[in-house]
C-alpha positions as a Markdown table, in Angstrom:
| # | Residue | x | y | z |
|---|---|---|---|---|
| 1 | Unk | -52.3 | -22.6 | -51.4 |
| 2 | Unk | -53.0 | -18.8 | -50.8 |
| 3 | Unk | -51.2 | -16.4 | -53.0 |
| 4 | Unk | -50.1 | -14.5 | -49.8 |
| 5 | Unk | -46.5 | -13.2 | -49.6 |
| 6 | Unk | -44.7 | -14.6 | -46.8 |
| 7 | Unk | -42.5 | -12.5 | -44.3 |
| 8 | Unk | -38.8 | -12.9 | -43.9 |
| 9 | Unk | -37.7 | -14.7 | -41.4 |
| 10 | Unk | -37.0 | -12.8 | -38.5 |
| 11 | Unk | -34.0 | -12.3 | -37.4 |
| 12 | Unk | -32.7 | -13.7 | -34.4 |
| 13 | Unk | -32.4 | -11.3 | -31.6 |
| 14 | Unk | -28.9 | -9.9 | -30.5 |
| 15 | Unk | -27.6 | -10.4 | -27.3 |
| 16 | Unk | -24.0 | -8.8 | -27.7 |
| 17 | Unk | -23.8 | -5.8 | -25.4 |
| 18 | Unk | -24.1 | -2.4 | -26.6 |
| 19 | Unk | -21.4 | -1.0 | -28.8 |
| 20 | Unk | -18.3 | -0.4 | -26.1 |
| 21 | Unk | -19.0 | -2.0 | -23.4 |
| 22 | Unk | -16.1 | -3.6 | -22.1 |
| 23 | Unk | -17.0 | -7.6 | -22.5 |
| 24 | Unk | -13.1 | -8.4 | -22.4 |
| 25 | Unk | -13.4 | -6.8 | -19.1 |
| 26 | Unk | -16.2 | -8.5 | -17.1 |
| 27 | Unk | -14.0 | -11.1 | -15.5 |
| 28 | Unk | -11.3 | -8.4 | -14.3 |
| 29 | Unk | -14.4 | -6.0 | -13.0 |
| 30 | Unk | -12.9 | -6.3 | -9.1 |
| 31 | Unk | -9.1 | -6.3 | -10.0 |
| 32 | Unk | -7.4 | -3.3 | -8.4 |
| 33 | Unk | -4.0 | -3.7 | -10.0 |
| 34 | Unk | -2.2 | -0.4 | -10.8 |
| 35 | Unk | -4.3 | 1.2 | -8.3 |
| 36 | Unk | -2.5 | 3.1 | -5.2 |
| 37 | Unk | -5.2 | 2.7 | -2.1 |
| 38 | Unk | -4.2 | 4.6 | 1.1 |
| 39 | Unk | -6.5 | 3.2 | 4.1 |
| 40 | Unk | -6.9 | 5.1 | 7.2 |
| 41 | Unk | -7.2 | 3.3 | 10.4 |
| 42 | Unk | -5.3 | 0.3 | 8.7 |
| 43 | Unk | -3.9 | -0.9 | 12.2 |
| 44 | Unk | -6.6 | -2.9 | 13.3 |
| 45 | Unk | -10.2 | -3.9 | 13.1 |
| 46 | Unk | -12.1 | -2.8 | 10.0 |
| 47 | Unk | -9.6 | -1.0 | 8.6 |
| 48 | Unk | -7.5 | -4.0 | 8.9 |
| 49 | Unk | -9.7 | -5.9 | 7.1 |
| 50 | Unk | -10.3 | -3.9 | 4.4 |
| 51 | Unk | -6.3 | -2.9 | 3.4 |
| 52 | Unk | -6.0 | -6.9 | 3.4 |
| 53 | Unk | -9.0 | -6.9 | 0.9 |
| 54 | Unk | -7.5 | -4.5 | -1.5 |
| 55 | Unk | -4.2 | -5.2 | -1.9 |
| 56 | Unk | -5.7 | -9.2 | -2.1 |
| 57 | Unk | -7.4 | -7.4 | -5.3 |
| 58 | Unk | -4.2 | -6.1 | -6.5 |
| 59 | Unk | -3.7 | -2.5 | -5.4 |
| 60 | Unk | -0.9 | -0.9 | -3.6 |
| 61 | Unk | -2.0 | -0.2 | 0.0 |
| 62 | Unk | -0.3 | 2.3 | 2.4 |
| 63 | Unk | -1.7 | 1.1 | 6.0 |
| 64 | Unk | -2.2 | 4.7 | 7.3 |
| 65 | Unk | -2.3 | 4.3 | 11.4 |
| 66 | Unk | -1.3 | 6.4 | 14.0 |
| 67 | Unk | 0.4 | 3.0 | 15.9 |
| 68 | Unk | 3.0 | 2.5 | 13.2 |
| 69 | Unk | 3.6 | -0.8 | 14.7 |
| 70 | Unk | 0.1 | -1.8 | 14.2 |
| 71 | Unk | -0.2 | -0.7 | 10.0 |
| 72 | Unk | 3.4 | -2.3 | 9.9 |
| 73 | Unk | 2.0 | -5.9 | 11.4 |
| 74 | Unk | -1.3 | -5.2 | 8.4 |
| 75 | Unk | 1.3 | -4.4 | 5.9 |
| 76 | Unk | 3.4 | -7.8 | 6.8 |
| 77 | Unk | 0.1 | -10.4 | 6.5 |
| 78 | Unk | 0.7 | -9.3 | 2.7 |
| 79 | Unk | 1.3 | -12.6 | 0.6 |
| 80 | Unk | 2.6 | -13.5 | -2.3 |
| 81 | Unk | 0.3 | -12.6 | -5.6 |
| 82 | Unk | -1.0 | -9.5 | -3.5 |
| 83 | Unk | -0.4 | -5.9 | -4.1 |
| 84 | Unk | 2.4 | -4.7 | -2.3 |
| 85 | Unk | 1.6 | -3.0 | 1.4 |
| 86 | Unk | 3.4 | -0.2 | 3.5 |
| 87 | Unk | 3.0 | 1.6 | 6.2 |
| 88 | Unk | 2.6 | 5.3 | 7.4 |
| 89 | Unk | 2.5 | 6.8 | 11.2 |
| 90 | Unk | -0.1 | 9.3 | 10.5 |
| 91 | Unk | -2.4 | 11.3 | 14.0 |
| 92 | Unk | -5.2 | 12.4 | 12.0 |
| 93 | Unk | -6.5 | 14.7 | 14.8 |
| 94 | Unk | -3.2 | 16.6 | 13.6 |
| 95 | Unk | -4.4 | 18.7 | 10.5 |
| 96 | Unk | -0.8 | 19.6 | 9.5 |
| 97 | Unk | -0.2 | 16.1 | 9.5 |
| 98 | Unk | -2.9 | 15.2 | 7.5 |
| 99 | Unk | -1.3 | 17.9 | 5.2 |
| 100 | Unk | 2.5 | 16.5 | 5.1 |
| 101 | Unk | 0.5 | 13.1 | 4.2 |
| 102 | Unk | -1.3 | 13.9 | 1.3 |
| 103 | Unk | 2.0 | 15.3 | 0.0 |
| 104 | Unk | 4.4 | 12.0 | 1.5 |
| 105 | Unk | 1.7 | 9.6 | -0.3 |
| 106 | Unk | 1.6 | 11.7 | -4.2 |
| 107 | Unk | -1.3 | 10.4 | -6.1 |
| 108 | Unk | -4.2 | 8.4 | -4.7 |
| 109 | Unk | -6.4 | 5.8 | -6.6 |
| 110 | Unk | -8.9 | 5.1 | -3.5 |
| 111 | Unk | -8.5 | 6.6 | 0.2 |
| 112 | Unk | -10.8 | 4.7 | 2.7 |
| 113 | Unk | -11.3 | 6.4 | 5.8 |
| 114 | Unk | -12.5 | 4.0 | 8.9 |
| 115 | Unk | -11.2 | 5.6 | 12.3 |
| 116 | Unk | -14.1 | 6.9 | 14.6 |
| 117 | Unk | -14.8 | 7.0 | 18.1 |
| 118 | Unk | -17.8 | 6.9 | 20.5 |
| 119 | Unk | -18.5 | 8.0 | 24.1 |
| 120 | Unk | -21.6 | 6.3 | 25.3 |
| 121 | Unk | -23.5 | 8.9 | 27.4 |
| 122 | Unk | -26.9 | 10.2 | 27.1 |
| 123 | Unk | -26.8 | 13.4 | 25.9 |
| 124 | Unk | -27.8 | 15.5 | 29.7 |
| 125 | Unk | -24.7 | 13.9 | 30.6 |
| 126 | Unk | -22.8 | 14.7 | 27.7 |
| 127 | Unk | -19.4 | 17.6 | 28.6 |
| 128 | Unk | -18.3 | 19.7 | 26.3 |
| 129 | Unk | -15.2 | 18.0 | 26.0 |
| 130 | Unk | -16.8 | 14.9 | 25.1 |
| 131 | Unk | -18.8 | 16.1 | 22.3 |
| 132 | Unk | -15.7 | 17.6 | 20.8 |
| 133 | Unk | -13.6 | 14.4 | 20.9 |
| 134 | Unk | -16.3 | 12.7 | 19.0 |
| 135 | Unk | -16.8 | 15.1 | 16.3 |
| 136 | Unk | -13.0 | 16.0 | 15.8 |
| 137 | Unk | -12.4 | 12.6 | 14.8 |
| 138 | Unk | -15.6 | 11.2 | 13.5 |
| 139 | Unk | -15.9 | 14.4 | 10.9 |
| 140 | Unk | -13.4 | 16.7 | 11.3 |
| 141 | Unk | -10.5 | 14.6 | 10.7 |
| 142 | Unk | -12.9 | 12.8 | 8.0 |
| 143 | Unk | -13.5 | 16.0 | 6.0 |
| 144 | Unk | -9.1 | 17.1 | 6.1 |
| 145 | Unk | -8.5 | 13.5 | 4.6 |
| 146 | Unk | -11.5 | 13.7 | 1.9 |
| 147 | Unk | -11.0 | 17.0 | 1.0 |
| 148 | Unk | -7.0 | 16.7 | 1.2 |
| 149 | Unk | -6.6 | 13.8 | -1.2 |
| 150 | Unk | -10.3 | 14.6 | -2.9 |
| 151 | Unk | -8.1 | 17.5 | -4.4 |
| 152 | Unk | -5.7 | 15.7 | -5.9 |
| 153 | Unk | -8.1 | 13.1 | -7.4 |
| 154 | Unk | -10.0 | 16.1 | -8.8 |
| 155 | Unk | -7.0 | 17.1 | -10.5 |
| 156 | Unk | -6.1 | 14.0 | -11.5 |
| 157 | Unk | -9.4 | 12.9 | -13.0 |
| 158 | Unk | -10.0 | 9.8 | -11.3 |
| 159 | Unk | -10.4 | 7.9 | -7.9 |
| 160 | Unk | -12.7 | 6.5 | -5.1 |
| 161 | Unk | -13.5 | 7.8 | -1.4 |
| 162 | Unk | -14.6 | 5.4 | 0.9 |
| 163 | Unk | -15.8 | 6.9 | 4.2 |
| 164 | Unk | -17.3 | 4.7 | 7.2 |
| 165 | Unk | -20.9 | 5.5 | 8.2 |
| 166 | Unk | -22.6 | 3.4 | 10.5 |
| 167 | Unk | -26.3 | 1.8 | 10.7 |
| 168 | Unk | -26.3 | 4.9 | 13.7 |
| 169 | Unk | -26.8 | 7.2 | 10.5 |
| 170 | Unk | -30.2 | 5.8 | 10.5 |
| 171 | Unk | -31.5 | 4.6 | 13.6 |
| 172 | Unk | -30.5 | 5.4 | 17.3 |
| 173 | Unk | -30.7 | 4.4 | 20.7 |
| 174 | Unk | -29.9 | 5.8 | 24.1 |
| 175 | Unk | -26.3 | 6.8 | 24.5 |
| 176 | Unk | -25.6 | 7.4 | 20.6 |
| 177 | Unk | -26.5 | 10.7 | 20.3 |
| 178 | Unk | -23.3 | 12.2 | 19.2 |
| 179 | Unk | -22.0 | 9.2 | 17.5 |
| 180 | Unk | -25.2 | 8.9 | 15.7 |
| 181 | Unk | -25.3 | 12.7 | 14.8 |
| 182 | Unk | -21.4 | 12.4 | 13.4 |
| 183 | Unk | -22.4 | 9.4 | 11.1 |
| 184 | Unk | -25.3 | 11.3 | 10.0 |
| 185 | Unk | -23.2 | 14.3 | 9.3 |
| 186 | Unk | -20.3 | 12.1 | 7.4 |
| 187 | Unk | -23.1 | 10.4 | 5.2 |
| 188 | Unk | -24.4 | 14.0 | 3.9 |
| 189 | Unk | -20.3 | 15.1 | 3.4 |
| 190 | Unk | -19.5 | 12.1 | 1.7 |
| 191 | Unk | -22.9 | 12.9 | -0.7 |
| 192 | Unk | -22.3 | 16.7 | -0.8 |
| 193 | Unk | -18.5 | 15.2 | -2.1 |
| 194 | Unk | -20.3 | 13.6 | -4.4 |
| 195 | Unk | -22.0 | 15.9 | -5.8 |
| 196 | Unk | -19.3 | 18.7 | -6.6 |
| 197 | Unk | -16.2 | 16.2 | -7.6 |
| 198 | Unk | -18.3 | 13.8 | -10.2 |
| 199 | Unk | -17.2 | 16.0 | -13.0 |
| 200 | Unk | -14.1 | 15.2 | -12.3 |
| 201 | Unk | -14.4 | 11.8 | -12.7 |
| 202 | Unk | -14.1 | 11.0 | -8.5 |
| 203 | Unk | -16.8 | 8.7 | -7.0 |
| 204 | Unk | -17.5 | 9.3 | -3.2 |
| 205 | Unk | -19.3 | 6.5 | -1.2 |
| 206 | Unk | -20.3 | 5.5 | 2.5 |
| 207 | Unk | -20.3 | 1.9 | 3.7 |
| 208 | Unk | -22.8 | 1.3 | 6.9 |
| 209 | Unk | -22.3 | -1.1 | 8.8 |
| 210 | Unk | -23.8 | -3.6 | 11.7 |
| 211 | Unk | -23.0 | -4.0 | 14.8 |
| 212 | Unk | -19.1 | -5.5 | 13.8 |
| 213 | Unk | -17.0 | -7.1 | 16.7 |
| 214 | Unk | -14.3 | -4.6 | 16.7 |
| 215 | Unk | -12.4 | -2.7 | 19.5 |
| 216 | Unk | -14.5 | -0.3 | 19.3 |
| 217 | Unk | -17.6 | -2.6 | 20.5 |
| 218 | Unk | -15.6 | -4.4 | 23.3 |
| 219 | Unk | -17.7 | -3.0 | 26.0 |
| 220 | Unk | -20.4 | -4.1 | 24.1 |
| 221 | Unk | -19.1 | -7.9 | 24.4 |
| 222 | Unk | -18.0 | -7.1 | 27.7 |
| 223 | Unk | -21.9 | -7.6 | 28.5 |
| 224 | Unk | -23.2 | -11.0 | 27.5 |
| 225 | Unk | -27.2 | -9.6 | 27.7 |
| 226 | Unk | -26.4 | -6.9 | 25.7 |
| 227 | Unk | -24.1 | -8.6 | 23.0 |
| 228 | Unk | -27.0 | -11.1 | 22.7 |
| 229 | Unk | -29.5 | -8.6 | 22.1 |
| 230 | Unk | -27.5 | -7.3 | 19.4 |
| 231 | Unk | -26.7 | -10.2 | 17.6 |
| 232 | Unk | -30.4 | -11.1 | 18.0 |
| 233 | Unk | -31.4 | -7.8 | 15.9 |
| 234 | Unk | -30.1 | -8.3 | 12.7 |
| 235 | Unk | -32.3 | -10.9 | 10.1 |
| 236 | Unk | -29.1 | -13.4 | 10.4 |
| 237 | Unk | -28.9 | -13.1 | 14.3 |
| 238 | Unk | -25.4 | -12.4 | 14.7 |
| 239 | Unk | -22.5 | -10.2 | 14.6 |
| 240 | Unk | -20.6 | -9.0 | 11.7 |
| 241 | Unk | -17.1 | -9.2 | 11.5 |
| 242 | Unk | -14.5 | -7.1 | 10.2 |
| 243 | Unk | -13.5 | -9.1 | 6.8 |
| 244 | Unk | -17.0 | -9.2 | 5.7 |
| 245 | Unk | -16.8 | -5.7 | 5.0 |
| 246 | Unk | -13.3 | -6.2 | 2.6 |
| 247 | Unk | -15.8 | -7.0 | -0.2 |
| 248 | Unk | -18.0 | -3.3 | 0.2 |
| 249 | Unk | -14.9 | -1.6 | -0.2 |
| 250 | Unk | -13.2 | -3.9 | -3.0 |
| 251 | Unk | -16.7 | -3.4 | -5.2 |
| 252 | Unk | -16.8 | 0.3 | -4.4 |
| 253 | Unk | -13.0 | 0.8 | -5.1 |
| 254 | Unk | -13.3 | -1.3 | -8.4 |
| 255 | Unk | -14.7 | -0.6 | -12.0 |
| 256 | Unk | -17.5 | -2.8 | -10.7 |
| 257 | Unk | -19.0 | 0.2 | -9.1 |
| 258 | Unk | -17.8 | 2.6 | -11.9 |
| 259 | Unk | -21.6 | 4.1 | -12.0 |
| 260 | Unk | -22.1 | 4.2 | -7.9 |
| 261 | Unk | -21.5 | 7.1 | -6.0 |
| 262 | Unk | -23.2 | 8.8 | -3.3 |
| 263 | Unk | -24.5 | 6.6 | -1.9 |
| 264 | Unk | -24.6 | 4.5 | 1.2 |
| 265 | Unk | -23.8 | 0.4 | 1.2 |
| 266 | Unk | -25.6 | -0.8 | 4.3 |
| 267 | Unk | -23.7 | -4.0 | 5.7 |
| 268 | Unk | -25.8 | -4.9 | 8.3 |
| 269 | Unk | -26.9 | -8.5 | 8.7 |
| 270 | Unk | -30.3 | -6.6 | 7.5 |
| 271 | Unk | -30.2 | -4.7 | 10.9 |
| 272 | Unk | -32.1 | -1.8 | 9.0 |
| 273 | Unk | -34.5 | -4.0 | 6.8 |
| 274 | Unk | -36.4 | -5.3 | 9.9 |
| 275 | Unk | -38.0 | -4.3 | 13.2 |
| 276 | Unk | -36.6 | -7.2 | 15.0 |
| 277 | Unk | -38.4 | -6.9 | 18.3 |
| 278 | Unk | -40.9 | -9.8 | 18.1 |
| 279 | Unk | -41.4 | -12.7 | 15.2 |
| 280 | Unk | -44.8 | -13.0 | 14.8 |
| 281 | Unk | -47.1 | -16.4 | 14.2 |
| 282 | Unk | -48.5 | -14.9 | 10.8 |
């Protein structure tokens, strides 16, 4: 045998996490418990949806609509196990009001702002008055809630803003101009947000998503040629509907996305991720 000194074995590789990650943690990563969620637009719809999704995770949900009745019937589907739910009459178009509410509601965990409204006109046709009813709501009223409870998350060191984009933020079609440019304009608000309250510890995202059978699309439906061609667009050919966005908002509320912010969640059916007009042979 060769006189040849042999190497130590070699230990076996590690594969515990890095020093403090939380391992005791991993199975609670989308538990909102302790967490105080106020969700805009809570009366209906995606907004709905979503309020039903967090307190299901735990949190304590104010339904924020301006139909009282409506957050009230969101905030009574609550069930047992769930985080408790309430509800608040709240006109965001009212900036005042928007002020008394940030003081009524104290400190905010996660605010997810859905409301938004479109008047489909091609732009030459487009009044004034229009224009301004789409952009008050779609990004003034946005920017008073963001910034109005941003402040106190600021101060506070913690929380999550949710604001609803659209798949409009990225591709257009006749008659969506001003919609289109407002979810544009909310993704770069929600980004410059972002960007100036990270330091103090406040993650700001957008969701995106499809074309989502709402009351807002009803005219939409209202046209069987045209609700066809939309459902035909996306990669799984159909419509989206308002619960499957509950799970964007959960993750982005939750520790799960504790490194994510500004950015956009796109949840489109893969609207964006293909052309869609013809499925070719090869």
């Amino acid at each position: 045998m060769d006189n040849v000194a042999q190497a130590a074995p070699t230990a076996a590789p590690s594969v515990a996490p890095p020093a403090g990650a939380p391992v005791n943690q991993l199975a609670n990563l989308f538990r909102l418990d302790g967490r105080r969620a106020v969700v805009v637009g809570a009366g209906s719809g995606i907004g709905q949806a979503v309020a039903l999704g967090l307190a299901a995770h735990g949190a304590q949900v104010t339904c924020v609509d301006r139909d009282l009745a409506a957050a009230g019937a969101t905030a009574a589907q609550a069930v047992e196990g769930w985080g408790p739910m309430t509800a608040y009459e709240l006109d965001v178009l009212d900036t005042a009001a928007v002020t008394r509410a940030v003081e009524d509601l104290g400190a905010v965990d996660v605010l997810v702002v859905t409301p938004a409204v479109n008047v489909r006109k091609r732009l030459l046709a487009y009044t004034g008055e229009e224009f301004d009813t789409v952009v008050r709501l779609n990004l003034r009223a946005a920017f008073d809630l963001m910034t109005g409870f941003g402040r106190g998350m600021a101060e506070r060191g913690r929380g999550s803003i949710i604001g609803f984009s659209s798949i409009r933020s990225q591709t257009t079609e006749p008659g969506q101009g001003v919609y289109a440019m407002t979810k544009g304009g909310l993704v770069m608000l929600l980004r410059t947000l972002a960007a100036e309250l990270g330091t103090s510890g406040v993650r700001v995202n957008a969701i995106a998503p499809g074309v989502i059978d709402t009351p807002l699309t009803a005219p939409i439906k209202n046209n069987a040629d045209w609700y066809a061609a939309y459902g035909a667009k996306s990669i799984l050919g159909r419509w989206g509907r308002p619960h499957e966005l509950a799970g964007a908002a959960v993750y982005l509320a939750s520790d799960a996305a504790s490194y994510v912010t500004g950015t956009v969640l796109f949840v489109d059916g893969g609207w964006t991720a293909i052309d869609g007009r013809f499925d070719p042979p090869a």
